[in-house]
C-alpha positions as CSV (number, residue, x, y, z in Angstrom):
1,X,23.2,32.3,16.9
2,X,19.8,30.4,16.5
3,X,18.1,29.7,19.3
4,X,15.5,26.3,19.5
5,X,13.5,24.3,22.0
6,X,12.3,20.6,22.5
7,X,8.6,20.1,23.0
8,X,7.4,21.1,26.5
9,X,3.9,20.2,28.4
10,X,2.6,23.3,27.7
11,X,3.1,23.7,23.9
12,X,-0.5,23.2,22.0
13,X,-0.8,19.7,20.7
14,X,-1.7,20.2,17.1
15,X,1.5,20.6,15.3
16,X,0.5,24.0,13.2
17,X,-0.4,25.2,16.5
18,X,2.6,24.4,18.0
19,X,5.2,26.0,15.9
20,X,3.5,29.1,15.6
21,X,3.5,29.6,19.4
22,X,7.0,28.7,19.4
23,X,7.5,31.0,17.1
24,X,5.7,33.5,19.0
25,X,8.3,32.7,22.2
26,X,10.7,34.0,20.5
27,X,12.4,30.9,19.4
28,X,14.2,30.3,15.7
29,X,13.4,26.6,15.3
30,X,11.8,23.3,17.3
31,X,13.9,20.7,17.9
32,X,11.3,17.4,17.1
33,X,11.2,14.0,19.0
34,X,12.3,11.5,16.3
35,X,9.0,9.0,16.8
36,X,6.8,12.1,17.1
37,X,8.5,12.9,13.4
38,X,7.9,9.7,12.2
39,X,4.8,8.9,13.1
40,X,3.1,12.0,12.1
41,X,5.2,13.0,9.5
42,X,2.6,14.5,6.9
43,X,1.5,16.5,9.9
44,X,5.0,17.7,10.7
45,X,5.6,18.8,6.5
46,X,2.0,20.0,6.2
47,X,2.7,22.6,9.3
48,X,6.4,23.8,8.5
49,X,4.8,24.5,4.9
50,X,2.0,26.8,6.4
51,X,3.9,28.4,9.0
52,X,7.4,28.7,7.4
53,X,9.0,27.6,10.6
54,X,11.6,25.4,10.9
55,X,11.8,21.8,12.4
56,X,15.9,22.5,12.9
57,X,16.6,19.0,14.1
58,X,15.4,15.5,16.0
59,X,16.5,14.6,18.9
60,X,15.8,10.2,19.8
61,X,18.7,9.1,17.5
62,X,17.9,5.7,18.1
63,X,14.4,5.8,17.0
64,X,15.6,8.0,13.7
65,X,19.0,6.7,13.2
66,X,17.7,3.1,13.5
67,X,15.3,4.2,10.2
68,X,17.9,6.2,8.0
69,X,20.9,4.5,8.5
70,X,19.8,0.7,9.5
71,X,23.3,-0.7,9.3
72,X,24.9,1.8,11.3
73,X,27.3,1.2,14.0
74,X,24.9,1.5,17.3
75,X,21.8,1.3,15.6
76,X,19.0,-0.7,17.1
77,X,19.1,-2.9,14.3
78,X,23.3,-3.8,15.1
79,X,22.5,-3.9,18.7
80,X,19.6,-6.6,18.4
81,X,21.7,-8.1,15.9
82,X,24.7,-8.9,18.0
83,X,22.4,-9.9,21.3
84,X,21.3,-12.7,19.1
């Protein structure tokens, strides 16, 4: 089993930093917030490339989902679509 945490308080700011303390914790992966991911995303590759650890998943499927898959069923896009 893989173990993986969200971001807490306390985790450095700078992304590099950030997974290599996780790392150091103990933990197999990080488990990004879906805006952070997308609106540093250079940031986020740059530091898995240099560290070699993993961003395992995003959590905020409405912020990610809504970007990948639009015309999904519960996306932000649907929902705003059938409100109008």
């Amino acid at each position: 089993m893989k173990v993986i945490t969200q971001d807490k308080d306390f985790f450095p700011s700078q992304m590099e930093e950030k997974l290599q303390f996780i790392r150091s914790l103990g933990f197999d992966g990080y488990e990004i917030d879906g805006k952070v991911l997308l609106e540093r995303f250079a940031e986020v590759s740059e530091a898995v490339r240099s560290t070699g650890f993993p961003v395992t998943s995003a959590c905020g499927d409405t912020v990610v989902g809504s970007v990948i898959f639009p015309g999904r069923k519960g996306s932000r896009q649907q929902r705003t679509s059938e409100r109008s």
